[in-house]
SEPA-415309 format. One record per atom (N, C-alpha, C): atom name; x, y, z. Coordinates in nm, 4 decimals. Example, Ala and Ser with C-alpha at 12.3 -4.5 7.8 and 13.67 -1.06 7.14 Angstrom:
! SEPA-415309
<r atom="N" px="1.3190" py="-0.5690" pz="0.7800"/>
<r atom="CA" px="1.2300" py="-0.4500" pz="0.7800"/>
<r atom="C" px="1.3200" py="-0.3300" pz="0.7800"/>
<r atom="N" px="1.2850" py="-0.2250" pz="0.7080"/>
<r atom="CA" px="1.3670" py="-0.1060" pz="0.7140"/>
<r atom="C" px="1.2900" py="0.0030" pz="0.7870"/>
END
This chain:
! SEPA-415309
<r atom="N" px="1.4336" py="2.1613" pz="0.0391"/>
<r atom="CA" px="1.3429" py="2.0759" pz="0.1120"/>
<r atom="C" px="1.2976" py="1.9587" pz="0.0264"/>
<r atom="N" px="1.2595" py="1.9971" pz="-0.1241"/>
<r atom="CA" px="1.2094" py="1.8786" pz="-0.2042"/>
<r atom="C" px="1.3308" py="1.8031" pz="-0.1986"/>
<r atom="N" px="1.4720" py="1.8183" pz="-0.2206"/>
<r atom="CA" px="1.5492" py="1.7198" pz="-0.2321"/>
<r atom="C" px="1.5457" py="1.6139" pz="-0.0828"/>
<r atom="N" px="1.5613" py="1.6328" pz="0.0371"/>
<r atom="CA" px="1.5755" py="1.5997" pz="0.1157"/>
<r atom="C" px="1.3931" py="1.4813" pz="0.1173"/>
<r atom="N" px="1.3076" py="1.5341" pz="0.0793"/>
<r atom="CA" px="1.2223" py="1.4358" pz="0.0595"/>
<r atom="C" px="1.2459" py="1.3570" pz="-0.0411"/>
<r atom="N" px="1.3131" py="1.3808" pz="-0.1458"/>
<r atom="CA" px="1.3084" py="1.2913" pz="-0.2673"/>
<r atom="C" px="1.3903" py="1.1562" pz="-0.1992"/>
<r atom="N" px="1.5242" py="1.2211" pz="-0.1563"/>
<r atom="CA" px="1.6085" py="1.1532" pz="-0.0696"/>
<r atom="C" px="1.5889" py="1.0103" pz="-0.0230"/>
<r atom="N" px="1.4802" py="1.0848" pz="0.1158"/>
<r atom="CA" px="1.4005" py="0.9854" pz="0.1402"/>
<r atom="C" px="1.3446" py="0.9121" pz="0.1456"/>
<r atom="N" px="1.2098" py="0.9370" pz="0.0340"/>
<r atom="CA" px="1.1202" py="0.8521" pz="-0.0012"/>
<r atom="C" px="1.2086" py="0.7748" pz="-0.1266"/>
<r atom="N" px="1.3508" py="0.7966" pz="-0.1701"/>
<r atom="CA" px="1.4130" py="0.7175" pz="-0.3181"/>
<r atom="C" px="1.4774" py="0.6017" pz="-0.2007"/>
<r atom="N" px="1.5695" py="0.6323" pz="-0.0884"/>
<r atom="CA" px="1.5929" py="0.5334" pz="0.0001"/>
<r atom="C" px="1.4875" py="0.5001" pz="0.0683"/>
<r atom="N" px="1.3900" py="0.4775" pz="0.0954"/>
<r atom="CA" px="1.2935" py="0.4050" pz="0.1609"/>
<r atom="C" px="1.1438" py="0.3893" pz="0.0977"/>
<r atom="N" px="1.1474" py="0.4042" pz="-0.0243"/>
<r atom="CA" px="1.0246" py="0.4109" pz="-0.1035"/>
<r atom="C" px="0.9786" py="0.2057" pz="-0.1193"/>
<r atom="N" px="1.1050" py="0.1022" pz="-0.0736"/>
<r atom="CA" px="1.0959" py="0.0097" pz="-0.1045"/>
<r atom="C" px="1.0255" py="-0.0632" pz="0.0445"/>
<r atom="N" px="1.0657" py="-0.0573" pz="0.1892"/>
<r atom="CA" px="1.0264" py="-0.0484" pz="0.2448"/>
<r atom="C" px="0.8569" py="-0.0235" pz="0.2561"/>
<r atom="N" px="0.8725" py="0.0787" pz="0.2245"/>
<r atom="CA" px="0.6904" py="0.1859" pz="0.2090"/>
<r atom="C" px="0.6484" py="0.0682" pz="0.1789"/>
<r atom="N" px="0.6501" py="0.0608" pz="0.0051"/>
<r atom="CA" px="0.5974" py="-0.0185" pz="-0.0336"/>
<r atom="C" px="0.5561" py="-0.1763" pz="-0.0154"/>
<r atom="N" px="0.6290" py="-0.2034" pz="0.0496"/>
<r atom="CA" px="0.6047" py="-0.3720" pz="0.1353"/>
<r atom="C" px="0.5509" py="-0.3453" pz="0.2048"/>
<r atom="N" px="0.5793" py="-0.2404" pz="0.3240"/>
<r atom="CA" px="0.4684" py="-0.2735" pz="0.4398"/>
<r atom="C" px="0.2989" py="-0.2323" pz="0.3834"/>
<r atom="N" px="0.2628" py="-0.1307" pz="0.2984"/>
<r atom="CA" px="0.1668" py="-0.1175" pz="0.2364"/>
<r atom="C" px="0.1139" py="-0.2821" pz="0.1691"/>
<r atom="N" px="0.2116" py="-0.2995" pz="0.0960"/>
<r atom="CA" px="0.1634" py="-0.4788" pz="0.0148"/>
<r atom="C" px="0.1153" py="-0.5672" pz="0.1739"/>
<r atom="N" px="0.2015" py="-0.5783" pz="0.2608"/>
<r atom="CA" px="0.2017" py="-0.6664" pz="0.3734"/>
<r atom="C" px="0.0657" py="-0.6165" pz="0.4555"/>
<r atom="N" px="0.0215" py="-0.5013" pz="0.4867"/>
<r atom="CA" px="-0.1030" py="-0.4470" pz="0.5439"/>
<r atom="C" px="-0.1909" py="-0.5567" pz="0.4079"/>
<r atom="N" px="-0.2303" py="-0.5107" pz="0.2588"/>
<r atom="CA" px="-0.3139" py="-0.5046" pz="0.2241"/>
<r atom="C" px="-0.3305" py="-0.6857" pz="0.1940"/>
<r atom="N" px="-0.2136" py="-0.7663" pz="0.2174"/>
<r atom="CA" px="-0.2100" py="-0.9115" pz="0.2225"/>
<r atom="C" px="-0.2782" py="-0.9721" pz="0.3725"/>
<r atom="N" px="-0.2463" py="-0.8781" pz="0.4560"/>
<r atom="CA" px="-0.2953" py="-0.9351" pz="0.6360"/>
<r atom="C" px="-0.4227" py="-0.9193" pz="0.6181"/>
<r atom="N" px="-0.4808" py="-0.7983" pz="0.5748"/>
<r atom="CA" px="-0.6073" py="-0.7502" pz="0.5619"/>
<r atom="C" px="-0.6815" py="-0.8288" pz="0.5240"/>
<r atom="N" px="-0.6790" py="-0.9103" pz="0.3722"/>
<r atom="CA" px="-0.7473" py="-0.9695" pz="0.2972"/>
<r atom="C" px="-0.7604" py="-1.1529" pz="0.3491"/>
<r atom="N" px="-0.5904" py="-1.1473" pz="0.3995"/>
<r atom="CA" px="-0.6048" py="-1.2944" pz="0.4397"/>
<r atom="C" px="-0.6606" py="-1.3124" pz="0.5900"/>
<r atom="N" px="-0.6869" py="-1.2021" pz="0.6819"/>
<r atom="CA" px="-0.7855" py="-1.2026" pz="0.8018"/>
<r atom="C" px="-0.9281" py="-1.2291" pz="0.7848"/>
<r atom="N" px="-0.9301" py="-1.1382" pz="0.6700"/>
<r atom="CA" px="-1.0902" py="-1.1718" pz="0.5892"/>
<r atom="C" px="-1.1319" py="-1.3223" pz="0.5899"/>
<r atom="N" px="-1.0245" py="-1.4112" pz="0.4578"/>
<r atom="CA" px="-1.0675" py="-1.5090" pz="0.4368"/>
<r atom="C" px="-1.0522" py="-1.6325" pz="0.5466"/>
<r atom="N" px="-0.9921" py="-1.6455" pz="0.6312"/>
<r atom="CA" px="-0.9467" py="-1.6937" pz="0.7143"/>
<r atom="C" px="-1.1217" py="-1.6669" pz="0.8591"/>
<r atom="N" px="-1.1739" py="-1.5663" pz="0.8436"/>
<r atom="CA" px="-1.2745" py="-1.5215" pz="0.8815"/>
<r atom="C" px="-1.3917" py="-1.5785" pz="0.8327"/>
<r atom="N" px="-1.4127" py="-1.5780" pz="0.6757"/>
<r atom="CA" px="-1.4701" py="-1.6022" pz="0.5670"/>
<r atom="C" px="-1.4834" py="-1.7850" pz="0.6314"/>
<r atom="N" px="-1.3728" py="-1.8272" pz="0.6067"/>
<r atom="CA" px="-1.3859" py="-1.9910" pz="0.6232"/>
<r atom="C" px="-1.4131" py="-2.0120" pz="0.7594"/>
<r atom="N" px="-1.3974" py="-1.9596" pz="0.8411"/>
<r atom="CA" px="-1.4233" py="-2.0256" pz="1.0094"/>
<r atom="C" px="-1.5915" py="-2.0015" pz="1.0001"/>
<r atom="N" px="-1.5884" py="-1.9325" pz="0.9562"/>
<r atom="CA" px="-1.7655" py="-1.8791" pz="1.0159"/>
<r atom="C" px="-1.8633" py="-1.8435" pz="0.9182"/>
<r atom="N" px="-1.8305" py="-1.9036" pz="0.7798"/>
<r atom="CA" px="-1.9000" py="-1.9545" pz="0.6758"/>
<r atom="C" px="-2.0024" py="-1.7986" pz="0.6234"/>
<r atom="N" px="-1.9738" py="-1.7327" pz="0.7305"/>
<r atom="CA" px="-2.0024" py="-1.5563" pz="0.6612"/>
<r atom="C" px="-1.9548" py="-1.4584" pz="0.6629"/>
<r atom="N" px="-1.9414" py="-1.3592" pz="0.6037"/>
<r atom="CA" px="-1.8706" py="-1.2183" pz="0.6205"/>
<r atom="C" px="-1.9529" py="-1.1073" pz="0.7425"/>
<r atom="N" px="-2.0742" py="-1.2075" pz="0.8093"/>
<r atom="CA" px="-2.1005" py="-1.1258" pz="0.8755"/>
<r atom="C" px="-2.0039" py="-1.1215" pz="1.0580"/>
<r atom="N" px="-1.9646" py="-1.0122" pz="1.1181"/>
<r atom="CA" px="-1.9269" py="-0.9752" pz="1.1771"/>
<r atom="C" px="-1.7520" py="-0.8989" pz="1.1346"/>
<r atom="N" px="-1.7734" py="-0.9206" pz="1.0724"/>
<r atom="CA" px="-1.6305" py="-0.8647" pz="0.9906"/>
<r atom="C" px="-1.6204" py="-0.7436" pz="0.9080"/>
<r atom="N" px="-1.5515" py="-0.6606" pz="0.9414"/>
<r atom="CA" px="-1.5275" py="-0.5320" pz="0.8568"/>
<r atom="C" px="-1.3897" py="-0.4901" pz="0.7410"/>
<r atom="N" px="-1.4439" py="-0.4183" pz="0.6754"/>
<r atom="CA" px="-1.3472" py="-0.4324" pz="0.5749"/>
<r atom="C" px="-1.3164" py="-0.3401" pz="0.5880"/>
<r atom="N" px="-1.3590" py="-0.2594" pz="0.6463"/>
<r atom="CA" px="-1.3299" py="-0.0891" pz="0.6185"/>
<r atom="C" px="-1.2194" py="-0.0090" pz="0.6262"/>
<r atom="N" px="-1.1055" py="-0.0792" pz="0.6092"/>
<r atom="CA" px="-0.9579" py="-0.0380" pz="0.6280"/>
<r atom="C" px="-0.9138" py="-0.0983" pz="0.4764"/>
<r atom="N" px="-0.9594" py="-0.1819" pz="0.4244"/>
<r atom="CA" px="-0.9109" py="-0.1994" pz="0.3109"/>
<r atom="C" px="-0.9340" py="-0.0741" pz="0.1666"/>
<r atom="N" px="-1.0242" py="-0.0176" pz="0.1620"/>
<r atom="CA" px="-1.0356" py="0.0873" pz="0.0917"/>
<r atom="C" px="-0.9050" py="0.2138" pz="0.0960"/>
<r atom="N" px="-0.8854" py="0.2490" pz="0.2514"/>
<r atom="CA" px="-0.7545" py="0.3458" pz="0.3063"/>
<r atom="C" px="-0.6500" py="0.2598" pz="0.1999"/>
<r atom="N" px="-0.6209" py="0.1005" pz="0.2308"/>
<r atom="CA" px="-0.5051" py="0.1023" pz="0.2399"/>
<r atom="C" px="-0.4500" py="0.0751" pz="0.0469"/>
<r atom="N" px="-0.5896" py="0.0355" pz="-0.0409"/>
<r atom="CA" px="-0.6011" py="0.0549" pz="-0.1338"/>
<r atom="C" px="-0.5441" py="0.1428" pz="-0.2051"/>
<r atom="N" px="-0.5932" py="0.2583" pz="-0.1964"/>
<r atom="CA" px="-0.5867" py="0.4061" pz="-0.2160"/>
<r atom="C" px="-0.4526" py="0.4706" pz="-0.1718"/>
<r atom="N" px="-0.3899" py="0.4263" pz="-0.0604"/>
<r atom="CA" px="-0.2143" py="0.4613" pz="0.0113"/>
<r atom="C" px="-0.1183" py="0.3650" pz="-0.1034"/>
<r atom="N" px="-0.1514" py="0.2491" pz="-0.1497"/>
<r atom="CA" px="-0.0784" py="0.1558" pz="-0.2167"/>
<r atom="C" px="-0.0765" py="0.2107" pz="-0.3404"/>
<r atom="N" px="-0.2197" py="0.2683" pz="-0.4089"/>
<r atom="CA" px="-0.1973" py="0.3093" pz="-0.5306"/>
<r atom="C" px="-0.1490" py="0.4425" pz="-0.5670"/>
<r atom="N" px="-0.1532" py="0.5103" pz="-0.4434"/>
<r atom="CA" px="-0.1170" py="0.6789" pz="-0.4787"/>
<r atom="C" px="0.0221" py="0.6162" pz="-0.5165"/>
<r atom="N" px="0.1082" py="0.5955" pz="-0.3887"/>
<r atom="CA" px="0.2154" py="0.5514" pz="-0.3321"/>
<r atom="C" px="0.3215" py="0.4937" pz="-0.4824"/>
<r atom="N" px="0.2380" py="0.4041" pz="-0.5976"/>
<r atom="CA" px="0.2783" py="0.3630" pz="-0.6519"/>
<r atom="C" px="0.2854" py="0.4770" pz="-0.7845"/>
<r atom="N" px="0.1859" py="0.5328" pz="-0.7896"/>
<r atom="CA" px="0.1729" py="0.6338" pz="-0.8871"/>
<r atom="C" px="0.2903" py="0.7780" pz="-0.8648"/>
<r atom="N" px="0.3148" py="0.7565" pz="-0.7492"/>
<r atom="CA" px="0.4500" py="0.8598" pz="-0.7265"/>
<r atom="C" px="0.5429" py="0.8266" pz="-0.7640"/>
<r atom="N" px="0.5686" py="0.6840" pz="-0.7493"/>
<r atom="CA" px="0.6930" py="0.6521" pz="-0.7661"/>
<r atom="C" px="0.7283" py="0.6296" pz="-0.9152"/>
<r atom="N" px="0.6343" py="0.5842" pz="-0.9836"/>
<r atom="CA" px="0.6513" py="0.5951" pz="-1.1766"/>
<r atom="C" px="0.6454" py="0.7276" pz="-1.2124"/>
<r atom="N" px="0.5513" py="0.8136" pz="-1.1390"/>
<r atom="CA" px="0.5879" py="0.9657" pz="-1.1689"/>
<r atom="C" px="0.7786" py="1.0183" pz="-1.1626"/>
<r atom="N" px="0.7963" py="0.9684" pz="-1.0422"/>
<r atom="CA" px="0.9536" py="1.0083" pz="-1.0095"/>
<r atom="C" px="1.0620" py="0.9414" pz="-1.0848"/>
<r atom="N" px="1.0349" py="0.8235" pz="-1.1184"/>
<r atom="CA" px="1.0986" py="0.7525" pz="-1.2298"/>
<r atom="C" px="1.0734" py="0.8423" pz="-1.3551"/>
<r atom="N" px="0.9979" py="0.8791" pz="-1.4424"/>
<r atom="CA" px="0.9652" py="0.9488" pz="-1.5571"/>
<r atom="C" px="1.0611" py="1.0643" pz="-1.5370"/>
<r atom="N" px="1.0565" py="1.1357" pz="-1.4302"/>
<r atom="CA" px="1.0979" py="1.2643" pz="-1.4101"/>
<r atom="C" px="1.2327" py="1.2546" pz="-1.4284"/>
<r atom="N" px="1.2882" py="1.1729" pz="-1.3593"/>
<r atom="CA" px="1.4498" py="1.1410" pz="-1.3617"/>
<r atom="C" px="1.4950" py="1.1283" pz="-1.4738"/>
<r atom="N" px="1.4397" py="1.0213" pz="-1.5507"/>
<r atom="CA" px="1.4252" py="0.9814" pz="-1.6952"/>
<r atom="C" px="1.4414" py="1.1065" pz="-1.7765"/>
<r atom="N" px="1.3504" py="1.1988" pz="-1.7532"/>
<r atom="CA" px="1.3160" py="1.3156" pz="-1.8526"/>
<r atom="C" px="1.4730" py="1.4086" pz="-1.8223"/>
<r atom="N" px="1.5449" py="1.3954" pz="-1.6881"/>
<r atom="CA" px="1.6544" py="1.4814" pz="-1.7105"/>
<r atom="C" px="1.7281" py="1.4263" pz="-1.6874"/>
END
C-alpha cells in the first residue's frame, strides 16, 4: 500500500505543489487587490490562508523527508 502511495504522490507531488503555491498566491493577491479598492482590510477574511499555509508546509516537509529517505538507500 505504502508503495502505491509513494507512487503517487512521487508522480504528482509537482502538481500538489502548484496548485497549493497557486491557492496561497490567489489568496493573498484577492487580499491586496481588496486592500487597494477599499483602502481597508475591513470586510475581508483571511481565514483560509492559515489552512493553506500549513497544507503547503507539511506538503513540503514530506517531500524533503522522501528525498532524504531515497538518498539514505
Amino acid at each position: 500500500m505504502e508503495s502505491q502511495t509513494s507512487n503517487w504522490l512521487d508522480e504528482f507531488g509537482d502538481y500538489i505543489s502548484g496548485g497549493l503555491t497557486a491557492l496561497l498566491c490567489l489568496d493573498l493577491g484577492l487580499f491586496f487587490i481588496h486592500l487597494m479598492l477599499e483602502r481597508s482590510t475591513e470586510g475581508y477574511s483571511l481565514s483560509t490562508l492559515p489552512f493553506i499555509i500549513v497544507a503547503l508546509a507539511l506538503f513540503h516537509i514530506e517531500r524533503v523527508y522522501r528525498k532524504q529517505a531515497a538518498a539514505e538507500h
